[in-house]
MARKE-418401 format. One record per residue: x, z, y of N, C-alpha, C in turn. Coordinates in nm, 4 decimals. Each point is the difference from the previous one (the first is absolute). Example, Ala and Ser with C-alpha at 12.3 -4.5 7.8 and 13.67 -1.06 7.14 Angstrom:
2
@n.x->1.3190; n.z->0.7800; n.y->-0.5690; ca.x->-0.0890; ca.z->0.0000; ca.y->0.1190; c.x->0.0900; c.z->0.0000; c.y->0.1200 $
@n.x->-0.0350; n.z->-0.0720; n.y->0.1050; ca.x->0.0820; ca.z->0.0060; ca.y->0.1190; c.x->-0.0770; c.z->0.0730; c.y->0.1090 $
This chain:
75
@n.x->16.8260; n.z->9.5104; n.y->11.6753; ca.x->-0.1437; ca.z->-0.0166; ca.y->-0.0103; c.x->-0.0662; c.z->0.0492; c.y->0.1282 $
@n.x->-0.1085; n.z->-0.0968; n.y->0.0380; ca.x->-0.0856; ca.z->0.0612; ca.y->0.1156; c.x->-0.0197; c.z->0.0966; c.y->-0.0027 $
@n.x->-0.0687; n.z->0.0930; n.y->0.1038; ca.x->-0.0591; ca.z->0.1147; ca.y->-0.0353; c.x->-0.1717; c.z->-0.0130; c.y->0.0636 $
@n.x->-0.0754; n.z->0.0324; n.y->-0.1223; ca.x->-0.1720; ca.z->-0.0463; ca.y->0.0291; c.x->-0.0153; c.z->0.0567; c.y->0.1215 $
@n.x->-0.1424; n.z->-0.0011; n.y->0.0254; ca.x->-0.0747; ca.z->0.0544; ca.y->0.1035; c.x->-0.0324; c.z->0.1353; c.y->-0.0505 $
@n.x->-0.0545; n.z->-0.0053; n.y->-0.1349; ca.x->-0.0035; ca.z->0.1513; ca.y->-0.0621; c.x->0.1294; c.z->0.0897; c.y->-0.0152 $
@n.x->0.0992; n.z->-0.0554; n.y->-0.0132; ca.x->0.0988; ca.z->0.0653; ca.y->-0.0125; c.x->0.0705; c.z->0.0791; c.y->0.1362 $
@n.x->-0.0420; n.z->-0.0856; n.y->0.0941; ca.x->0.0540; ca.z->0.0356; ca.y->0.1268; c.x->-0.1105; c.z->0.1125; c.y->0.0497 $
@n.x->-0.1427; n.z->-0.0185; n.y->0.0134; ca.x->-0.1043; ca.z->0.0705; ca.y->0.0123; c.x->0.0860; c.z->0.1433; c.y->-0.0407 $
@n.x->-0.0226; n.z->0.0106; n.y->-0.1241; ca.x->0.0539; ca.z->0.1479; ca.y->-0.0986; c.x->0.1307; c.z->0.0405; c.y->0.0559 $
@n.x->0.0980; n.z->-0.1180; n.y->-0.0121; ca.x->0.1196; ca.z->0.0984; ca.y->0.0730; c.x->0.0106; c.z->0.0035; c.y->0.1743 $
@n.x->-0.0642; n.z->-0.0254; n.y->0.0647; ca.x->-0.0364; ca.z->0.0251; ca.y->0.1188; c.x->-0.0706; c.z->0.1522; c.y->0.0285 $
@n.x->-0.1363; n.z->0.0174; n.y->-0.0304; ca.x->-0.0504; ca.z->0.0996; ca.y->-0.0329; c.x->0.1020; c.z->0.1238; c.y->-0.0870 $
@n.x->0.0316; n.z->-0.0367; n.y->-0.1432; ca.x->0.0800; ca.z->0.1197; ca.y->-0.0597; c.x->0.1307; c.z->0.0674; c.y->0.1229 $
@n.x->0.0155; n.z->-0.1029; n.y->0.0744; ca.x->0.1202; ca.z->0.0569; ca.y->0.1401; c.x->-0.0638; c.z->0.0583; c.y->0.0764 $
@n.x->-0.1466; n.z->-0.0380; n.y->0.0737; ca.x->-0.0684; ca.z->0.0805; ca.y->0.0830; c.x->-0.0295; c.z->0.1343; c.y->-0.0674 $
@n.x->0.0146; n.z->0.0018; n.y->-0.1036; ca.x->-0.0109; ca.z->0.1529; ca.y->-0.0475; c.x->0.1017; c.z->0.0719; c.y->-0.0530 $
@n.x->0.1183; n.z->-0.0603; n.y->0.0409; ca.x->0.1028; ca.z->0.0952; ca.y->-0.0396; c.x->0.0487; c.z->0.0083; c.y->-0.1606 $
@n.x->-0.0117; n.z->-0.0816; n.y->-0.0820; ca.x->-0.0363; ca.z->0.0083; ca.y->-0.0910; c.x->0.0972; c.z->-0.0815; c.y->-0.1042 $
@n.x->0.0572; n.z->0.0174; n.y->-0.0647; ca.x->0.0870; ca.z->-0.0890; ca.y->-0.0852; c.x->-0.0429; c.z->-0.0697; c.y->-0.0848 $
@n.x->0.0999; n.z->-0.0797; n.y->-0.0912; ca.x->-0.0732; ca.z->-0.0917; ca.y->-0.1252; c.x->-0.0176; c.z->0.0596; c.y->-0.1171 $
@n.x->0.0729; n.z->0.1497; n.y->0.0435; ca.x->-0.0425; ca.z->0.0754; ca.y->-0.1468; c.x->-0.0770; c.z->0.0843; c.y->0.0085 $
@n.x->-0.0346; n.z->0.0718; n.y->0.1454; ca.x->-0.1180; ca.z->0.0690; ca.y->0.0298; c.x->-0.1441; c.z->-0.0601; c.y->-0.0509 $
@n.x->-0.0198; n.z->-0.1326; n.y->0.0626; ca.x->-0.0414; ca.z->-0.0849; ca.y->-0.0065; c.x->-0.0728; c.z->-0.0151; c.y->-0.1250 $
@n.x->0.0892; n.z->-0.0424; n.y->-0.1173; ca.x->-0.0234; ca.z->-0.0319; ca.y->-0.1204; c.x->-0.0628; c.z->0.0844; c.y->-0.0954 $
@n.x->0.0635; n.z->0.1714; n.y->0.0507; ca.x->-0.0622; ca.z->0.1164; ca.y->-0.0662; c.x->-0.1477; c.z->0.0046; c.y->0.0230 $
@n.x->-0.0351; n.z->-0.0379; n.y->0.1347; ca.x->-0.1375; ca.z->-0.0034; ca.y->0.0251; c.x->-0.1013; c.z->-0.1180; c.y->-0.0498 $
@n.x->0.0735; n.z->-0.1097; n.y->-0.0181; ca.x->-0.0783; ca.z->-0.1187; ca.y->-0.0874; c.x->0.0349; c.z->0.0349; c.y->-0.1582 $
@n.x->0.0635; n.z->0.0948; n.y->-0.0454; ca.x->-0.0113; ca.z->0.0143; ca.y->-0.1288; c.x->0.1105; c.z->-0.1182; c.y->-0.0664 $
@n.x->0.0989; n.z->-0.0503; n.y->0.0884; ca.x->0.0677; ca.z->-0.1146; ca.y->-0.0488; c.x->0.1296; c.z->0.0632; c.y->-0.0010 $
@n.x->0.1301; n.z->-0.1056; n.y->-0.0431; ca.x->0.1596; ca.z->0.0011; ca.y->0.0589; c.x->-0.0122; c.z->-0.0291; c.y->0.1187 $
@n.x->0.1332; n.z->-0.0038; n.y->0.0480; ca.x->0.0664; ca.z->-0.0202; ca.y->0.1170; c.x->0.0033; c.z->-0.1644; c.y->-0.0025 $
@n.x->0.0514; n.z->-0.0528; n.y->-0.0981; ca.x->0.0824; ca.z->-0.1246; ca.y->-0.0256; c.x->-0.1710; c.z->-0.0671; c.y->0.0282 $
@n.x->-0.1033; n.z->0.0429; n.y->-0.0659; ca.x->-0.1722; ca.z->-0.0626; ca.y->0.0410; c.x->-0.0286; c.z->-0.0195; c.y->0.1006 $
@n.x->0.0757; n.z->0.1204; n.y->0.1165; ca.x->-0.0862; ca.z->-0.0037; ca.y->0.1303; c.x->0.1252; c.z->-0.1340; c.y->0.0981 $
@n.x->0.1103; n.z->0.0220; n.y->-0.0447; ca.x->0.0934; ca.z->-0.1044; ca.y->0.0478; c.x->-0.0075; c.z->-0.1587; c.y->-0.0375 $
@n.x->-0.0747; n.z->-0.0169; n.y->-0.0936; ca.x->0.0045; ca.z->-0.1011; ca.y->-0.0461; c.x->-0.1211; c.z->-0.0640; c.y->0.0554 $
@n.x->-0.1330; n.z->0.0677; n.y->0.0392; ca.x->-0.1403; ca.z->-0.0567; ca.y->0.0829; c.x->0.0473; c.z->-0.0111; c.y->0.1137 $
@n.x->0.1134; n.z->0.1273; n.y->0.1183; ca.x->0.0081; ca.z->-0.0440; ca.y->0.1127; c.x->0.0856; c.z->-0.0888; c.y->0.0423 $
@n.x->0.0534; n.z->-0.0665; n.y->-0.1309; ca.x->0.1340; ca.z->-0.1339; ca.y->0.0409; c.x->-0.0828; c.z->-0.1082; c.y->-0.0387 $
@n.x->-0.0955; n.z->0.0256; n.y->-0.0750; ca.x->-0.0897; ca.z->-0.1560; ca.y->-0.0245; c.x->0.0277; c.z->-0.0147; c.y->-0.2310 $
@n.x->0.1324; n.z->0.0274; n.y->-0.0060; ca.x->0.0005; ca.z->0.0356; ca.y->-0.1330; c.x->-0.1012; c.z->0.0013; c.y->-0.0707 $
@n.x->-0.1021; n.z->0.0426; n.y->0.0015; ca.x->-0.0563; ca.z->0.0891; ca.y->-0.0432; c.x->-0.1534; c.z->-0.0034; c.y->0.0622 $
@n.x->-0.1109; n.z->-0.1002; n.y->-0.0490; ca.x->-0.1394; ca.z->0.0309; ca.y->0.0070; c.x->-0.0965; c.z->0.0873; c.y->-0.0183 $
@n.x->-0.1080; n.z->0.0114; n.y->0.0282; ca.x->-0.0891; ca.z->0.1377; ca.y->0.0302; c.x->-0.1052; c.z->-0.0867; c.y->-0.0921 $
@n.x->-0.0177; n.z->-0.0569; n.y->-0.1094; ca.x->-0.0984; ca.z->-0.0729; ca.y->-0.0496; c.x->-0.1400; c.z->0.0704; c.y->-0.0029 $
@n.x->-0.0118; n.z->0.1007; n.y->-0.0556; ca.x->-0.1402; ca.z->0.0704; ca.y->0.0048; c.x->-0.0648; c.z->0.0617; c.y->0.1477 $
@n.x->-0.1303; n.z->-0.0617; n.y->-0.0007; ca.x->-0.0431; ca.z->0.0899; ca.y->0.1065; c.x->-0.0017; c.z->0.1072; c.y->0.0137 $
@n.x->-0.0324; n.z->0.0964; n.y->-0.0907; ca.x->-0.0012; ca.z->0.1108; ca.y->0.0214; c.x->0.0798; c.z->0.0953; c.y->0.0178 $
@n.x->0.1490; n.z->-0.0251; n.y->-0.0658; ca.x->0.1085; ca.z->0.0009; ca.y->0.0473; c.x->0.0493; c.z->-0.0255; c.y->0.1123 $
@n.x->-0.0111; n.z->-0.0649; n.y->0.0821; ca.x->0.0206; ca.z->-0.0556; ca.y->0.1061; c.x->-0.1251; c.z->0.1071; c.y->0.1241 $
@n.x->-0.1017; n.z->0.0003; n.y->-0.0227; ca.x->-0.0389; ca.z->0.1161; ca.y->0.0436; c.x->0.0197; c.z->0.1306; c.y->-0.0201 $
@n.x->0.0714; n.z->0.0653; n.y->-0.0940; ca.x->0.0506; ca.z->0.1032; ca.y->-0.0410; c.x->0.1200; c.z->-0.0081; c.y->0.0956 $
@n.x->0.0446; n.z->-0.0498; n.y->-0.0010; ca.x->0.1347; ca.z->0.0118; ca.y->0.0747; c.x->-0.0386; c.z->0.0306; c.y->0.1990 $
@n.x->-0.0889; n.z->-0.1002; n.y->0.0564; ca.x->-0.0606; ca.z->0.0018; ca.y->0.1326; c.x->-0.0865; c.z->0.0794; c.y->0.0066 $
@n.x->0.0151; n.z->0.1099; n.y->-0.1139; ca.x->-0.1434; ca.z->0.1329; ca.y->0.0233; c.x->0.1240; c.z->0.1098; c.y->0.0059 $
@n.x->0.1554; n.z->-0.0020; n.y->-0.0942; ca.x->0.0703; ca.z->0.0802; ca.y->0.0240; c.x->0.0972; c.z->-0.0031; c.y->0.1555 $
@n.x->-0.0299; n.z->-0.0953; n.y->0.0445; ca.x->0.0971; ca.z->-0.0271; ca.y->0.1104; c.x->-0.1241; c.z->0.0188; c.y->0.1264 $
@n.x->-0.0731; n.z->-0.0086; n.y->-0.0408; ca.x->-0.1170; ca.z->-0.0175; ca.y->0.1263; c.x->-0.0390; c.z->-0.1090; c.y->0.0998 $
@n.x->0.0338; n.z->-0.1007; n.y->-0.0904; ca.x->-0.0014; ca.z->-0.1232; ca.y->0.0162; c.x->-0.1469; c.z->-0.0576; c.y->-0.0059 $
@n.x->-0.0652; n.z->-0.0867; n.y->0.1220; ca.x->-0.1346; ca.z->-0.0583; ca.y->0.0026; c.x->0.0071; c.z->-0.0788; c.y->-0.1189 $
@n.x->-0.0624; n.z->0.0000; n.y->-0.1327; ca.x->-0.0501; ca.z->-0.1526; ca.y->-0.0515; c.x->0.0229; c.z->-0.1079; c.y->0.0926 $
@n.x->-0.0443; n.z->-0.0404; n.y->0.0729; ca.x->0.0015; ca.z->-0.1148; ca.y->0.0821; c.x->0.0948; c.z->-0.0330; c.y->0.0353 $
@n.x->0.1322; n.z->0.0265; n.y->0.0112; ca.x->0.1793; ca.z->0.0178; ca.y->0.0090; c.x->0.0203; c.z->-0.0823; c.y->-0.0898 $
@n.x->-0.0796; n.z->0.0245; n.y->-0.1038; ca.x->0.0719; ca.z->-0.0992; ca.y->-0.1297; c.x->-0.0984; c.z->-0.0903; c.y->-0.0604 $
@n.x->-0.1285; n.z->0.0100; n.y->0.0943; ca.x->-0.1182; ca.z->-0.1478; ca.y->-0.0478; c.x->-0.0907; c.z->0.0279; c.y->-0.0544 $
@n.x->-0.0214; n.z->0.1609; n.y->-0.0249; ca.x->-0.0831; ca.z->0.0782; ca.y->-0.1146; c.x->-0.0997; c.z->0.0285; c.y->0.1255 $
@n.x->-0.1523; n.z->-0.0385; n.y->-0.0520; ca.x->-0.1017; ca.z->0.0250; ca.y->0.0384; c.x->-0.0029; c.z->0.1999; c.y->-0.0348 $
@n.x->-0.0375; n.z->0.0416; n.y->0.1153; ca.x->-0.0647; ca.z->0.1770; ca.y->0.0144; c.x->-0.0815; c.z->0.0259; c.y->-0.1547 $
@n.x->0.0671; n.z->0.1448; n.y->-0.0583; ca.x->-0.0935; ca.z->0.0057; ca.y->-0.1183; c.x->-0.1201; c.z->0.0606; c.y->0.0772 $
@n.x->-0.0964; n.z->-0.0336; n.y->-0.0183; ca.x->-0.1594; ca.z->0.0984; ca.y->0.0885; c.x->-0.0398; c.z->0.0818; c.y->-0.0962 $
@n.x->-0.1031; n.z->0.0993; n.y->0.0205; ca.x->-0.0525; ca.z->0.1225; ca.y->-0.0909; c.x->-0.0935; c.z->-0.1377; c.y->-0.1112 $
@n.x->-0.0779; n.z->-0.0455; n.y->0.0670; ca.x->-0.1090; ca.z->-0.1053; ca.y->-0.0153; c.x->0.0357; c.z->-0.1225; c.y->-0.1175 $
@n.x->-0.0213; n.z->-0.0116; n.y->-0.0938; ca.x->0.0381; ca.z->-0.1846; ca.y->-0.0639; c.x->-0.1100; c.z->-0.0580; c.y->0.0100 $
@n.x->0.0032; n.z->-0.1375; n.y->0.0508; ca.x->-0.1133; ca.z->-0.0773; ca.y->0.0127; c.x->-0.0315; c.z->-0.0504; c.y->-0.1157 $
């Protein structure tokens, strides 16, 4: 299986930090087998907010993954 753009994003980053798939997972509150399965493509990020949860634990821009900036402000 491919591996997404999100998947690569996350395990790109989780390496810039030194960081394993089980380190990783403890900090998203997930398994191991969860965080392996989004960065091989396996495995979709369907919810937004989820998907920002994850690029707020990694320190990842929203915009990395298509997500408009949350602002203080809602219009």
């Amino acid at each position: 299986m491919a591996q997404s753009t999100v998947g690569r994003i996350i395990q790109e980053r989780r390496q810039q930090l030194g960081m394993t798939q089980v380190e990783l997972a403890a900090r998203l509150l997930r398994d191991q087998t969860w965080v392996s399965k989004v960065e091989t493509g396996a495995r979709q990020i369907q919810r937004l907010d989820d998907l920002r949860y994850v690029a707020e634990q990694l320190d990842i821009a929203p915009e990395r993954f298509g997500l408009l900036p949350i602002t203080a402000e809602v219009a």
